[in-house]
C-alpha positions in Angstrom: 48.0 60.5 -85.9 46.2 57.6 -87.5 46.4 53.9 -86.1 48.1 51.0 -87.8 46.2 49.7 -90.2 44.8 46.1 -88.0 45.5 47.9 -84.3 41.9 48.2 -81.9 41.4 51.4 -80.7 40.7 51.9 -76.8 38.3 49.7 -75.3 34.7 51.9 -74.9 33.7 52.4 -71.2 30.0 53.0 -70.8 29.6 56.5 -69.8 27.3 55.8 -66.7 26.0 52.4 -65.0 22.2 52.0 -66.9 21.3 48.8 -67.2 22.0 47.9 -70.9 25.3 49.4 -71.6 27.5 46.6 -72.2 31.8 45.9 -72.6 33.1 43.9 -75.3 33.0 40.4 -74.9 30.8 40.9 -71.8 27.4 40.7 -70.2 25.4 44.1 -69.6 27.3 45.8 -67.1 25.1 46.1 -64.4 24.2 43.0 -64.5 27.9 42.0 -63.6 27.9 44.9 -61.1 24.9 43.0 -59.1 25.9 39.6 -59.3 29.0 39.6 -57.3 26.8 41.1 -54.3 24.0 39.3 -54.9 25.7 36.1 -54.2 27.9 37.3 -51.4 24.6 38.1 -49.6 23.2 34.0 -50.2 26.7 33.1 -49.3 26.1 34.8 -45.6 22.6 33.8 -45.0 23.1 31.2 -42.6 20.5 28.3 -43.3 17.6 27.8 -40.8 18.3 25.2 -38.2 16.9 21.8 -39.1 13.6 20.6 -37.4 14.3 18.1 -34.2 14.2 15.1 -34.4 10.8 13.0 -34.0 12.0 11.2 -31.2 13.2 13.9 -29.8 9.7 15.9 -29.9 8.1 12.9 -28.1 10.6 13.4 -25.7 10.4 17.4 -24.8 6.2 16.4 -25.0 6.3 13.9 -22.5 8.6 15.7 -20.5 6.4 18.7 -20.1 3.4 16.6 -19.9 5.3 14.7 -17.0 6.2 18.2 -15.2 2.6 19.7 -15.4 1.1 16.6 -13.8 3.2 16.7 -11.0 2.6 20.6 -10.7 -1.2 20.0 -10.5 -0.3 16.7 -8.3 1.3 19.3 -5.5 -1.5 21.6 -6.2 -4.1 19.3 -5.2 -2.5 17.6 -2.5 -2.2 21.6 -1.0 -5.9 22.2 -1.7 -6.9 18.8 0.1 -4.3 19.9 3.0 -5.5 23.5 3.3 -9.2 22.1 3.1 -8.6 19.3 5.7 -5.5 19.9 8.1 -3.5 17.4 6.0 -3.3 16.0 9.5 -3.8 12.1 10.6 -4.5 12.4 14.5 -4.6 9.9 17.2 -6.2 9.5 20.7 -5.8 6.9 23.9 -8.4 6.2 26.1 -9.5 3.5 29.3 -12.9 3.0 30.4 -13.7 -0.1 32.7 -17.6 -1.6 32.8 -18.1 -2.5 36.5 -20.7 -5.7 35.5 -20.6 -9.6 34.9 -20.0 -10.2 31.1 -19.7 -14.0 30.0 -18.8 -13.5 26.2 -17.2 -10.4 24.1 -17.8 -10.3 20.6 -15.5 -7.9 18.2 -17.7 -7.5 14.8 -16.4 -6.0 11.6 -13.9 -3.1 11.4 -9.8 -3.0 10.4 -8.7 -2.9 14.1 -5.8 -4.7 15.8 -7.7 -6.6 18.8 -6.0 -8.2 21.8 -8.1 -9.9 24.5 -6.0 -10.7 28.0 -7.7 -13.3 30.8 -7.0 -12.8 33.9 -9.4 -9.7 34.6 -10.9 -9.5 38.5 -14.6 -10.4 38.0 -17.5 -8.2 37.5 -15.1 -6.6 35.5 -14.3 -5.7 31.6 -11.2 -3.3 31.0 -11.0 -1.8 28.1 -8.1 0.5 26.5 -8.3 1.9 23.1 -6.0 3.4 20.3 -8.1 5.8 18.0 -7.0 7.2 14.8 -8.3 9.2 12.0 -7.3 11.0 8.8 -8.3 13.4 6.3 -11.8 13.8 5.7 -12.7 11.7 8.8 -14.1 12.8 11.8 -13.0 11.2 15.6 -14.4 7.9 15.4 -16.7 7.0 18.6 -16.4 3.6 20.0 -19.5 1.1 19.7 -19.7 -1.1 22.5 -23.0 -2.6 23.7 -24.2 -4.9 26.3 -26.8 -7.2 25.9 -27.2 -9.3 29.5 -23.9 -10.4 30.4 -22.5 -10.1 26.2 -20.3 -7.2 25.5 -19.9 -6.4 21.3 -17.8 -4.3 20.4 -18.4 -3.1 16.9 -14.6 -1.9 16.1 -15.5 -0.4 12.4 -16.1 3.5 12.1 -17.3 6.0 9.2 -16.5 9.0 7.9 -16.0 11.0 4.6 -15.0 9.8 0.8 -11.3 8.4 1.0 -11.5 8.9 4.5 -9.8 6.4 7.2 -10.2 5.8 10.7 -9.7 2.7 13.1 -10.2 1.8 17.0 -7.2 -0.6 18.3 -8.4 -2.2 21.4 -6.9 -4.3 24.3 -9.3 -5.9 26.6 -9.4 -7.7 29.6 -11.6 -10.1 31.2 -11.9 -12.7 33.2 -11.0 -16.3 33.0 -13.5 -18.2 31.3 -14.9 -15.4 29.1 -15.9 -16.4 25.6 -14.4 -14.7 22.7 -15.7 -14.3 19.4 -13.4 -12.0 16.8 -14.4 -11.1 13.3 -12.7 -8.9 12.0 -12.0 -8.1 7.7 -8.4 -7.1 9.0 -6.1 -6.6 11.9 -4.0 -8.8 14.0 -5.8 -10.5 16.7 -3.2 -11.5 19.8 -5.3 -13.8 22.7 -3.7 -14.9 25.6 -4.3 -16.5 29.5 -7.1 -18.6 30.7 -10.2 -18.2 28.9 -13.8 -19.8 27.5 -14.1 -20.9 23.9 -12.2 -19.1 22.0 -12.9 -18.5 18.0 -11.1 -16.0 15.6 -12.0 -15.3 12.2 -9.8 -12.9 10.0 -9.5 -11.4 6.3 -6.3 -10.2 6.5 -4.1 -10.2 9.2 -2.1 -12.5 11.7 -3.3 -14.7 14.8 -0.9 -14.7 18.2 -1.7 -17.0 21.0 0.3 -17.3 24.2 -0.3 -19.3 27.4 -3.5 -20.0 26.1 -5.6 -22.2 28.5 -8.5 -22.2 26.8 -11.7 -24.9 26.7 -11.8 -24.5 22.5 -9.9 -22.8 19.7 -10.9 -21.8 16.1 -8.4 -19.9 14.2 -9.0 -18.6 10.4 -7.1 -16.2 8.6 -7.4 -15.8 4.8 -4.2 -14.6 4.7 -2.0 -14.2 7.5 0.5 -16.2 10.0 -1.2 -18.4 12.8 1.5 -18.6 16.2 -0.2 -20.3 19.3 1.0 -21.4 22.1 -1.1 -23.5 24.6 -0.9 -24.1 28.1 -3.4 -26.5 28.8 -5.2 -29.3 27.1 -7.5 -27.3 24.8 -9.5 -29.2 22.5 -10.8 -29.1 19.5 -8.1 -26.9 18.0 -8.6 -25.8 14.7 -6.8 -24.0 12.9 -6.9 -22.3 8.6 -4.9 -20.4 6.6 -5.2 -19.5 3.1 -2.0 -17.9 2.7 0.2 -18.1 5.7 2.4 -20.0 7.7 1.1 -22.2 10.9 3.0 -22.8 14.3 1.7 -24.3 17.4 3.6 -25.6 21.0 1.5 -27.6 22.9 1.9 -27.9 26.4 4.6 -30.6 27.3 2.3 -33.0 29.1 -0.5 -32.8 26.2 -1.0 -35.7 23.1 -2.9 -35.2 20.4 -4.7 -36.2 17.3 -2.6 -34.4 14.9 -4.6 -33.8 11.7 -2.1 -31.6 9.1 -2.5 -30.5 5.6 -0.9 -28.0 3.1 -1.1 -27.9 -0.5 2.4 -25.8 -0.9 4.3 -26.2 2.2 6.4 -28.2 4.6 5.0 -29.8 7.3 6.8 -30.4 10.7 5.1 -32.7 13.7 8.1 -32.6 16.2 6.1 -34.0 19.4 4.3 -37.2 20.5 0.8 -38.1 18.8 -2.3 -40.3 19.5 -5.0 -40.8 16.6 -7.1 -42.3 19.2 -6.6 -39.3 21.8 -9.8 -37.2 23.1 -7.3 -34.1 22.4 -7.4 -33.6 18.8 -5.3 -31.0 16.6 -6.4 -30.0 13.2 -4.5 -28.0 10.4 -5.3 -26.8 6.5 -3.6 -24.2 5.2 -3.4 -24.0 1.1 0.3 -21.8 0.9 2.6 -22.0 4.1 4.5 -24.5 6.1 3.5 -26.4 9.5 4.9 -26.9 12.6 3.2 -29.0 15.7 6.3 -28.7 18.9 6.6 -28.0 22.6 8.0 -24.8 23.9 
C-alpha cells in the first residue's frame, strides 16, 4: 500500500556496526557506540595521589637520616665494647715507706689528693684508688724518693680517648711539707703540718684543723674552705672562679687583706693591720667570709 503523500518511511538501521554507517540526524554510529565507554573508563581512573608536601619530605629525610645515625651510633659503641670490655675497672691498694721523709710533692695528674699529719715518724702511709677505662691499661703508681722528698707523680697514660687516675690519701708526720700541683682534683689537708702550698686548675681546696707554719691556696676555679687551728701565717689564698671561707682559730688576729671583683665579702672576727699574723684573699667571681668556728 503506498504512503501518504508527506509521511517518512522507517528510520534505516545500519545493517552491521562498521565504522561509517551513520543514523539520521546522528554521528557515525560507532563512534557513539565507543564514546559512552570510553568515558566511563576516565570516569573510574582514580587520579594519582598528589606529591607530599616539601616540608614534609624534609621531614621523612631527616627522620631517616636521624634513625641511621643512631643505628651506626649503637654499632660503634658495640664494636668499641666487644674490642675493649666496654668495662671501667677499679683497684685499692696500701703500701707504707718505712724511712724519714721531710717534704711530699704531688706533680701533675687529675687525681683527688688528701694529705693527713699525724703519721708516727719514719713513716709515709700511703692508700690509693686506681681506676681505668677503655683503651687504658692499669695505671702504675710513680712515687720516688729523692733523700728524705717523696714525689708522687699522680698522672698516668694510656691509649687514644683513654682515661685513668690514681686517688691518694697519705699520711705523714707532723711537720712535713706539702707541695700539691695538680691540673684537677680536690685537694683536702688537714692536722699539724710544715708549709703547706696547693696549687689547682680545676677543683676545690678543704682544710681542717690545720696547724700549719704557712698556707698557699690557688684554684682557678674551685671553692676554698679552711679551717685553722693555730696561728698560721702567711695565709694566702686565690680563686678565679669560686667561693672562699676561712675560721680562724678563736685566740688568733689578723691582718685581713680581702678582695673580689664580683662577690660579697664577709670579715666576722677581730682584725689587726699591724699584726705579725696576716690573712690575704683575691678571688675575681665568689664571695668571702673571714669567721671562727
Amino acid at each position: 500500500m503506498n504512503e501518504p503523500n508527506g509521511a517518512s518511511g522507517p528510520t534505516p538501521v545500519p545493517d552491521d556496526r562498521v565504522h561509517g554507517d551513520s543514523l539520521s540526524g546522528g554521528e557515525p554510529y560507532g563512534d557513539s557506540w565507543l564514546r559512552p565507554t570510553l568515558a566511563s573508563q576516565r570516569a573510574e581512573s582514580p587520579a594519582p595521589p598528589p606529591p607530599p608536601a616539601p616540608s614534609a619530605r624534609r621531614w621523612w629525610l631527616v627522620a631517616g637520616l636521624g634513625a641511621t645515625l643512631v643505628l651506626a651510633s649503637a654499632a660503634g659503641v658495640t664494636t668499641w665494647g666487644a674490642a675493649t670490655g666496654g668495662l671501667w675497672h677499679s683497684a685499692d691498694e696500701q703500701q707504707t715507706y718505712r724511712r724519714a721523709v721531710t717534704d711530699l710533692t704531688f706533680a701533675g695528674g687529675s687525681s683527688d689528693v688528701e694529705v693527713r699529719g699525724g703519721g708516727p715518724a719514719g713513716t709515709v702511709h700511703l692508700e690509693r684508688h686506681l681506676s681505668w677505662g677503655p683503651g687504658a691499661s692499669r695505671p702504675a703508681p710513680k712515687e720516688t724518693w729523692a733523700g728524705s722528698d717523696l714525689t708522687v707523680d699522680a698522672g698516668c697514660g694510656g691509649a687514644f680517648l683513654s682515661s685513668c687516675s690514681i686517688d691518694y690519701v697519705v699520711t705523714v708526720p707532723d711537720a712535713t711539707t706539702v707541695i700539691v700541683r695538680n691540673g684537677s682534683g680536690d685537694v683536702t689537708v688537714s692536722g699539724a703540718l710544715g708549709g703547706v702550698s696547693l696549687d689547682v686548675g680545676s677543683g676545690d681546696i678543704d682544710g681542717s684543723n690545720l696547724d700549719v707554719l704557712s698556707l698557699t691556696a690557688k684554684t682557678d676555679s674551685g671553692d676554698v674552705d679552711l679551717e685553722l687551728a693555730g696561728r698560721s701565717s702567711p695565709v694566702v689564698v686565690r680563686t678565679g672562679s669560686g667561693d672562699v671561707s676561712v675560721r680562724l682559730a678563736q685566740d688568733a688576729v689578723y691582718a685581713v687583706d680581702t678582695e673580689t671583683r664580683s662577690g660579697d665579702t664577709e670579715v666576722g672576727v677581730p682584725t689587726n693591720p699591724s699584726s705579725v699574723s696576716s690573712l690575704q684573699i683575691r678571688t675575681g667571681s665568689g664571695d668571702i667570709s673571714v669567721d671562727r668556728p
